[in-house]
Residue, then its C-alpha position, 0 to 999 in steps of 0.5 A: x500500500x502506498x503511503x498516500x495518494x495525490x492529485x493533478x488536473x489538466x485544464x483543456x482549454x475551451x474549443x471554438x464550435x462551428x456555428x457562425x451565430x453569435x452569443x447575444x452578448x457578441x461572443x463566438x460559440x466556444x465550448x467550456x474548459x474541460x478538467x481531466x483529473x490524475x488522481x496518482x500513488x507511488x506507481x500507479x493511477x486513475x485518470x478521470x474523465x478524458x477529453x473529447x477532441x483528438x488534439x486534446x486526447x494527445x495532450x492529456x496522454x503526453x501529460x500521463x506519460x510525462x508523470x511515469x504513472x501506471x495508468x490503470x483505469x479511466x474513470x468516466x462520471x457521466x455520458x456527455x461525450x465530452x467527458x468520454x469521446x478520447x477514453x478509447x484511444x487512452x485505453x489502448x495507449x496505456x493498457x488501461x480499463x474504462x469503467x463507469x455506472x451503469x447509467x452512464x454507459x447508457x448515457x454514453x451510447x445514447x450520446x453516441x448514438x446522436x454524435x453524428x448530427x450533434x458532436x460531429x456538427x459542432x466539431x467536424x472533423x475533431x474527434x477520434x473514431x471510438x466506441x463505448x468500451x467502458x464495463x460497469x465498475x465492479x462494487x462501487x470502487x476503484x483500487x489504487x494501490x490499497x487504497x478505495x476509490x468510492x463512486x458514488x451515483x447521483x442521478x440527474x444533474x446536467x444530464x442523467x444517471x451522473x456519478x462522482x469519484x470520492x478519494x476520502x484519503x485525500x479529502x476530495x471529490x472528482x464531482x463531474x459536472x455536479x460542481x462547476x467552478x466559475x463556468x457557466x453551467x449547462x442548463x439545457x436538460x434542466x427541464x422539467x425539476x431537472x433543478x431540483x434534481x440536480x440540487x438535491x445531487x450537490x447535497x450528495x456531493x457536500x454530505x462526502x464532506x469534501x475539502x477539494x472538489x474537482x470540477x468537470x469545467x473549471x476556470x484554470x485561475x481558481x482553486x478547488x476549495x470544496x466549500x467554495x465551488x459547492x456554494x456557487x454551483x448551488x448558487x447558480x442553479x438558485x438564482x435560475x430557478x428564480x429566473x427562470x419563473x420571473x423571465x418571459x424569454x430566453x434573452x432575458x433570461x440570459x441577460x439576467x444571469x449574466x446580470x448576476x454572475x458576469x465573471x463566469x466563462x463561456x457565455x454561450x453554455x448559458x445561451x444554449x440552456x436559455x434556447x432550450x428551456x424557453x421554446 
């Protein structure tokens, strides 16, 4: 057993999307920052949530190789494809075993499923040739040279049938997309009490008792404190439930939002949410 474990994030900076309309406030559509977390002991690791493009799947392989690290398994929270599209080619690369829940595996043929008229329009031409070859994690752990990563199902939150990695040696949760930190978040499958659910998923998170979470969008300039990124997400998902009642339109509706968190990156996740949740 090694005698403790450690953690680094590679932040992939946001993608340019190929869409030519512009965010209300003038930006150019990009997609968020993702974060894909090493969680590493003396000899061996986890890599959680690979990327989505093939250049950013090549700097994060380079980046697990450059640490020496024995990369056992690639840890998948949920099914949005930019949180898996890469795991294929780092499987075969390091000799690795993709796992996830249940859930997410549906979730990742489903987003497989629409990748042609979804993925691929948004990113033509970017992302690698894969398939769903993730197995269901066998009793709600991952071994890390004696020590237990603990996952943890947590439904609905900006997509369906979610998960979170929990490290309690480290006091951390590698959150998926239950936390964002100082990002938009992405509110287009909020319909319905996707809210509250989605809430009720960052109760699950805060009751692990973390002191670091990883988000799955961060903003590369913050840190991770846990008590931090738990309230603002919470925040966020308050303040547009309140919105989303009070607003008539999809444009106010953005435009108040941006009113109330005018620091957060990537306008355009939030846009995207609005154009959905007012038909």
């Amino acid at each position: 057993m090694s005698d403790k474990l450690s953690y680094d994030v590679f932040i992939a900076d946001p993608v340019p999307q190929d869409v030519t309309d512009l965010v209300p406030n003038g930006d150019k559509r990009m997609f968020s920052p993702l974060s894909i977390t090493l969680v590493s002991g003396d000899r061996d690791a986890v890599l959680v949530d690979p990327p989505m493009t093939i250049a950013q799947t090549a700097a994060v392989g380079d980046w697990v190789e450059s640490t020496g690290k024995n990369l056992t398994h690639i840890f998948v929270t949920h099914g949005h494809g930019d949180h898996w599209f890469g795991s294929a080619e780092l499987a075969e690369r390091f000799g690795a075993e993709v796992v996830a829940t249940a859930g997410t595996i549906e979730q990742m043929h489903r987003n497989l499923a629409i990748r042609e008229f979804f993925w691929d329009a948004l990113f033509p031409g970017q992302i690698p040739a894969t398939d769903v070859v993730a197995t269901e994690v066998v009793g709600g752990t991952i071994g890390l040279e004696g020590h237990l990563l603990t996952v943890v199902d947590v439904g609905h939150t900006d997509t369906d049938d979610t998960s979170v990695l929990h490290v309690p040696d480290l006091d951390l949760v590698v959150a998926g997309d239950v936390i964002y930190n100082g990002v938009h978040q992405f509110l287009r499958e909020a319909q319905g009490d996707g809210i509250g659910a989605w809430l009720d998923a960052i109760d699950t998170v805060e009751s692990l008792r973390p002191r670091l979470v990883v988000a799955g969008h961060k903003d590369k300039g913050l840190d991770d404190d846990a008590e931090r990124t738990v309230r603002e997400t919470r925040e966020y998902l308050l303040a547009a439930r309140t919105l989303l009642a009070e607003e008539t339109t999809a444009l106010g509706f953005f435009n108040a939002m941006l009113d109330r968190f005018p620091t957060r990156l990537n306008p355009g996740a939030l846009w995207g949410g609005a154009t959905a949740l007012y038909p």
